[in-house]
N, C-alpha and C positions, 0 to 999 in steps of 0.2 A: 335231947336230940343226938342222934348218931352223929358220928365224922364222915368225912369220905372214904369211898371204899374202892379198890386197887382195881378188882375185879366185879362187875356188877352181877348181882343177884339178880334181879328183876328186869320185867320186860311190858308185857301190857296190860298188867295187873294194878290194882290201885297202891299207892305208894304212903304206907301209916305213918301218920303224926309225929310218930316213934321216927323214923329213920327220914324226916327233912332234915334239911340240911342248905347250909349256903348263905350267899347274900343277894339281894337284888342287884345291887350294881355288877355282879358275873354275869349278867345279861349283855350289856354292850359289848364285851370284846366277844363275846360268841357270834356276834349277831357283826361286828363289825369286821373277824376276820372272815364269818361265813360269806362276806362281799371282797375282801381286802384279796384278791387271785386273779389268776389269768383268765378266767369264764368271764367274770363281771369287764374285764377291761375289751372284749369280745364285745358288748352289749353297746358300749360306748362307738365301737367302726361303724356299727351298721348305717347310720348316718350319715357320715361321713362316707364308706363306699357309694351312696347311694345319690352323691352328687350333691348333697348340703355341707356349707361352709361351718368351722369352726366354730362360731360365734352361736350360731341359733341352734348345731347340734348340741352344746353345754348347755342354751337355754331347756331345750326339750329335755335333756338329761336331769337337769337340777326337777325341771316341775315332774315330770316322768317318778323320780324317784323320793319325790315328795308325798304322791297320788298314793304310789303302790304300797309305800312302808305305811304310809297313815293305815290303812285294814293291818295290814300284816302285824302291825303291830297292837291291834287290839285282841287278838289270838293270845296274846301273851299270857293275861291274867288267867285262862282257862285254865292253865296246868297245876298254880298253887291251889285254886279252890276247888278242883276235880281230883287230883291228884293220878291223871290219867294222861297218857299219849295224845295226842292231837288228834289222828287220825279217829280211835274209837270211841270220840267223841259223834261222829257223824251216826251212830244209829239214835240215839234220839228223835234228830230229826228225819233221815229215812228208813228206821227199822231195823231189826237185828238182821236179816240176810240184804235189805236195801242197800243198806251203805256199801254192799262189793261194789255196786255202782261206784263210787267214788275212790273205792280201795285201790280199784282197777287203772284209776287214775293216776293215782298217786305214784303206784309204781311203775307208770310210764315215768314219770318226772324224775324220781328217784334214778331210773337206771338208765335214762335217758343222758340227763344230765352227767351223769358219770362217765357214759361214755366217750362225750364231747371232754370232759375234762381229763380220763386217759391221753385223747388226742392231742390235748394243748400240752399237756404236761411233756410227752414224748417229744412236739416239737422245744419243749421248751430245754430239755435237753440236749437235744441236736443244737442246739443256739450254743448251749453252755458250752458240750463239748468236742464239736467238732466230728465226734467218731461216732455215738449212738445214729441211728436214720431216723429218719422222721417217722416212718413207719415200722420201726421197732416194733417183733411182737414180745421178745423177750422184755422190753422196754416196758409197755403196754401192760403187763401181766405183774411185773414185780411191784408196777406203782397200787394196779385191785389189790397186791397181797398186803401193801404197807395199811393200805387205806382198813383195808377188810380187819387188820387184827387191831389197832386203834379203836376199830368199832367195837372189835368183841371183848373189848377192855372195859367200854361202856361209859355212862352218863360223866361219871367226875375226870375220869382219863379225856374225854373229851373237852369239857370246860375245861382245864388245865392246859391243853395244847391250844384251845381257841385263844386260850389269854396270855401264851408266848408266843404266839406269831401275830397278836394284834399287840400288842408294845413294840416286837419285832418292824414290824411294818410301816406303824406310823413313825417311827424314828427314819427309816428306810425314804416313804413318803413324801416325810417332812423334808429332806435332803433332794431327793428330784422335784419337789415343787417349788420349792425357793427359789432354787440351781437355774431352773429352766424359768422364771418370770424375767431373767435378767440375761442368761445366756444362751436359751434355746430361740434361733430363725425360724419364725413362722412364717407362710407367705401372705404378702400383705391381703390377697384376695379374701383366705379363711378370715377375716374381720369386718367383712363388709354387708351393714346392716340392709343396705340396699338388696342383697340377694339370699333374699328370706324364697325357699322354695318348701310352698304345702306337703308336697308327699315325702319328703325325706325328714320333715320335721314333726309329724303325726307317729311316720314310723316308728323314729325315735323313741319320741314320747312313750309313747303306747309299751311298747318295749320294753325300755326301761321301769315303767308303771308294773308289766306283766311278768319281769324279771323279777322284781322285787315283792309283786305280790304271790308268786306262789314259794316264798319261802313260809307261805303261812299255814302247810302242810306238814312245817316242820315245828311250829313253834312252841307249842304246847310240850314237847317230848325234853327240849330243856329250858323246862319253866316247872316241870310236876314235881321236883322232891323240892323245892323251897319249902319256907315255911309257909302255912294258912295265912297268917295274918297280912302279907302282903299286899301292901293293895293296889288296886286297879291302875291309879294314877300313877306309883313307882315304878310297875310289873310294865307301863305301856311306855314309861318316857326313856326307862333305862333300853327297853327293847330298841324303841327307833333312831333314839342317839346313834345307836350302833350301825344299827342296817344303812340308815340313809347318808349319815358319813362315809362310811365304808363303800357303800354301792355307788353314792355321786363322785366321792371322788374317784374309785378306783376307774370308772366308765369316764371320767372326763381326761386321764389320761391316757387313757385308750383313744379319743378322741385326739388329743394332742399329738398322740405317734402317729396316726392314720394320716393326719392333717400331712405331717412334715415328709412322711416317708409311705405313701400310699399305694406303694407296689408292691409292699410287704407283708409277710403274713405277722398275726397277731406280736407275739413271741420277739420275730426280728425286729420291726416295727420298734417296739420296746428299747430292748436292747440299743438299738442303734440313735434311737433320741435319749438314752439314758447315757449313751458314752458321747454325746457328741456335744454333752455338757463338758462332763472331764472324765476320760478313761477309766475305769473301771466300774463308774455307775451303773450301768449295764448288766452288767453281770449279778452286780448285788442285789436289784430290784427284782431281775429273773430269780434268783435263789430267795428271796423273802416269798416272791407271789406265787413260785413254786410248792414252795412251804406250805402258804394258804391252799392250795389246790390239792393238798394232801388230804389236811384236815378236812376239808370240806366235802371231800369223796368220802371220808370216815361217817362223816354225816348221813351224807348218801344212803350209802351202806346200814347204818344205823336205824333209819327211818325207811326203808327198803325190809330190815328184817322185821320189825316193829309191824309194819303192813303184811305182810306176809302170813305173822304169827295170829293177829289178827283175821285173817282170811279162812287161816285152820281155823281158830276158834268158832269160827261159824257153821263150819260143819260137824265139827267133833272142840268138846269145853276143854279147853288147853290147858293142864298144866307146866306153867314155865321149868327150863331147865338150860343150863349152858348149852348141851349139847344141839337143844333144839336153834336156838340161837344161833348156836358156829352153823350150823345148817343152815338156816336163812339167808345169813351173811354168805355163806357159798355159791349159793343159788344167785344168790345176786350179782354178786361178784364175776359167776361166768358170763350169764347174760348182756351184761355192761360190756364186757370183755369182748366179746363176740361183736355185738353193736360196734363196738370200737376199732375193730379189724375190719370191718365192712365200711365204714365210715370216713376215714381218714381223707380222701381226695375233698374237694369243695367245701368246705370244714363252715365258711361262714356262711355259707346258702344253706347248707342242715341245720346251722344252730337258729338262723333267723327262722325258719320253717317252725322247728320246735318251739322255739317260746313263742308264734303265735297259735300251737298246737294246744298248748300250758293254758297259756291265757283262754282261751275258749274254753276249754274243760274247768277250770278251778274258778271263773267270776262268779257266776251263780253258786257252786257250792261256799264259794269265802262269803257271801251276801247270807245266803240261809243260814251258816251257823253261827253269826253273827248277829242277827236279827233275831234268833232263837234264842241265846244265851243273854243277851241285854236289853229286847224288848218284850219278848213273847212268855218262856220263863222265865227270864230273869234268872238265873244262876241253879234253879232249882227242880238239882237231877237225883235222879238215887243210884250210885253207880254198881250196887248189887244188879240193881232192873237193868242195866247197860250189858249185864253180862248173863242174864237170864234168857234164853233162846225163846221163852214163851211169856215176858213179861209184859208190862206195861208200858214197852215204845212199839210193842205188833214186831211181826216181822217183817210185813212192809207199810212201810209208814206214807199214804198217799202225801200228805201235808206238804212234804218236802220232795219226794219224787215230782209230782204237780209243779213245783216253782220253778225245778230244777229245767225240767221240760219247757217252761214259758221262756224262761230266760235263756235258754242256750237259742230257742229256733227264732228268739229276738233280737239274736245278735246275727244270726245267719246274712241276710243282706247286707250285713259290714263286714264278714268276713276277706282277709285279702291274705293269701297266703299264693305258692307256687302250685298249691294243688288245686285251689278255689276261688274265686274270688267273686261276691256277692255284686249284685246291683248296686247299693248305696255306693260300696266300695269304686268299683268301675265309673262312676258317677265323678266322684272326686281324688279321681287320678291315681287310682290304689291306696291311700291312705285309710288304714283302719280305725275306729271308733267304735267297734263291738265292745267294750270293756267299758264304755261309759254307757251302752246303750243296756249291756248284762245287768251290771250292778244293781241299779233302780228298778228293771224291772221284777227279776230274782226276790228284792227283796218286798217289793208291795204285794205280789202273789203271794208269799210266803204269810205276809200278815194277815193280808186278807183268808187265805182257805183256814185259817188257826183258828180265826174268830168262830170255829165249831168244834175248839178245845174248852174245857170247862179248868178254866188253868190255877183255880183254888182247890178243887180236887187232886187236880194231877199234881200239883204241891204238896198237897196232905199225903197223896198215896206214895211219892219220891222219900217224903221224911219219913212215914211209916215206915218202909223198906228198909231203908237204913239205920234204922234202930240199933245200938249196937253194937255199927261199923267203927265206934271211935269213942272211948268216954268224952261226956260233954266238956266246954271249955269255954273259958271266960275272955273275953278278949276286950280290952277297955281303952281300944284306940281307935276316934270316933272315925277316922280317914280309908282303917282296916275293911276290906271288901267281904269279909269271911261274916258268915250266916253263923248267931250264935244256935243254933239248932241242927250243925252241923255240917257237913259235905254236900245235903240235899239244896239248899241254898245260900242267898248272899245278900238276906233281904236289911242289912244296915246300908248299903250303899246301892243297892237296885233299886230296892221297894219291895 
């Protein structure tokens, strides 16, 4: 196996045997600084502004980010045993030009989210140092450039900064959560079980559930140069250690500053309950989560290019190159950018808007490819056919298109956002439940319309294809997920 490399070669092409690399436990600090920032601790107010106490927005927070990492985190395994991006993993199941459908998604989310996090980051600045503005565009622009060239550095430069600012942090963490069980004044009200209120504690939930489940958009992209043998059970427990430490805790003290100091924006908030432990806490916590909001826009940016590249390839078959690359990452980069100069005033009203924008577009896609890869085939893809424009997944793949469609207009009358808000929704008080109602349905359509795949064949023809792709290999550990017949499947541990 290769080492790490400075500068990445590759992009959404499959990743040989030859050049894995890593270990399974580099999943959790990815995944737990990809939460450990100032966005995630954003997720945690929204309850709290919304007139629920303390107490039952940490309960909805804990269960919220329990819900969402469980999916998110079974995306994980796809990337050692496909040795592919997350993303163009979706034409199997809707087709080689289908999946723009979902493409199309992703990089709302991708540069969406970036541009909420330029804005937190520049207020977060303005907090540090008194002279940046809040609306900084110079501000705004040098953090897309920091972000943007970490990305063009690629997969190992990024696991490498995810696992210094997650030691960073939980040290940091550790220091204001102790500090404050003993010295930070809550008011007695935020503790009082008696005042459980429905719509701020659904919102929550759901939220946090929807926050955390569309990091599963990402997952796959650093999980593919692992090695094959990794399995399921390692690839899914090291993932969610990560996310769901990282996301509940970072969002429960977010909930904490909101509680104490509720006139303030994200950033201040912070700060001002981290110094009011002992003087300079404050600051530190802002420059750790700071940190995390770098990397995490590197992210962004990274899976923003990955789609993109992705997108060419459907029109015309892509040969990867940096060049194309630093181009995606540009494209990206402005658009964020822009977003984020337009965006800056009501910051928490856009960002609640968005993740329930998030969440309605990616539950039925996260149900189908998940359903597809562990019950329908079972792991067994050919990923030459993934890249063939006339192969054996069609170019539109009704199977998945069909579920996608059941599931999104089943959640419609639970939609509650500021632009819509459904029947069921208005029924009980604005409180959404689209994302319990997505999931289930998303996925029994999905198995349902399949049962008219002949899915011994379509095995046989995935391995066919990939003949070739990889000399054969022995693997003699019974726990390992990986298909001794190759990348096409993963039938010691699926079936």
């Amino acid at each position: 196996m290769v080492r790490s490399t400075f500068l990445e070669r590759r992009s959404i092409e499959y990743v040989p045997l030859a050049e894995r690399h890593g270990k399974v436990w580099h999943l959790w600090p990815v995944w737990f600084s990809g939460d450990a920032h100032l966005a995630t601790l954003a997720v945690g107010v929204l309850g709290i502004a919304l007139g629920g106490n303390l107490l039952w927005t940490a309960v909805a927070v804990v269960l919220g980010c329990a819900l969402g990492t469980f999916f998110m985190a079974f995306h994980s395994a796809q990337g050692p045993q496909l040795g592919l991006p997350q993303m163009i993993q979706s034409r199997p199941q809707f087709g080689y030009v289908g999946a723009l459908l979902v493409w199309a998604f992703a990089l709302v989310t991708y540069v969406g989210y970036n541009s909420f996090n330029q804005v937190l980051a520049v207020q977060a600045l303005h907090q540090l140092t008194g002279f940046v503005s809040e609306d900084s565009p110079a501000s705004l622009i040098g953090f897309a450039a920091l972000a943007a060239v970490i990305a063009t550095l690629g997969y190992d430069t990024i696991h490498l900064a995810q696992r210094t600012v997650a030691f960073l942090m939980i040290a940091i963490l550790t220091a204001f959560t102790v500090s404050a069980l003993f010295l930070l004044r809550v008011p007695a009200g935020q503790w009082n079980w008696e005042s459980f209120r429905l719509t701020p504690f659904l919102t929550e939930l759901l939220a946090a559930a929807s926050y955390q489940l569309t990091w599963s958009i990402y997952v796959s992209d650093y999980s593919r140069y692992l090695p094959r043998e990794v399995s399921i059970r390692a690839s899914f427990w090291w993932t969610y250690l990560g996310a769901f430490v990282g996301g509940a805790w970072m969002m429960l003290i977010g909930s904490i500053a909101a509680a104490v100091f509720p006139q303030l924006d994200v950033p201040a908030a912070l700060d001002r309950a981290a110094n009011g432990i002992f003087p300079g806490l404050g600051t530190l916590v802002l420059i750790g989560a700071l940190l995390g909001l770098l990397t995490i826009a590197a992210l962004n940016f990274y899976g923003a290019s990955l789609t993109l590249l992705s997108v060419w390839d459907t029109f015309k078959p892509l040969k990867s190159s940096a060049g194309k690359r630093a181009g995606s990452l540009l494209a990206a980069a402005i658009v964020s950018t822009a977003i984020a100069l337009d965006s800056s005033s009501d910051f928490l009203r856009h960002f609640s808007d968005l993740l329930s924008v998030l969440l309605y577009l990616f539950t039925p896609w996260t149900a189908i490819n998940l359903v597809d890869f562990y019950l329908v085939r079972k792991g067994h893809y050919s990923v030459r056919e993934i890249f063939n424009p006339h192969g054996m997944y069609g170019r539109w793949n009704w199977h998945g298109l069909i579920a996608y469609a059941a599931g999104f207009a089943a959640m419609i009358p639970f939609f509650s956002t500021g632009l819509y808000t459904g029947p069921v929704a208005r029924w009980l008080g604005g409180a959404d439940l689209s994302m319990l109602v997505g999931l289930p349905v998303s996925a029994a359509v999905y198995l349902l319309v399949c049962r008219t795949i002949d899915l011994e064949a379509d095995a046989r023809a995935a391995a066919a294809a990939d003949i070739g792709l990889e000399p054969p290999i022995d693997i003699g550990d019974p726990d390992s997920a990986v298909a001794q017949s190759g990348p096409a499947g993963l039938q010691s541990t699926l079936g």
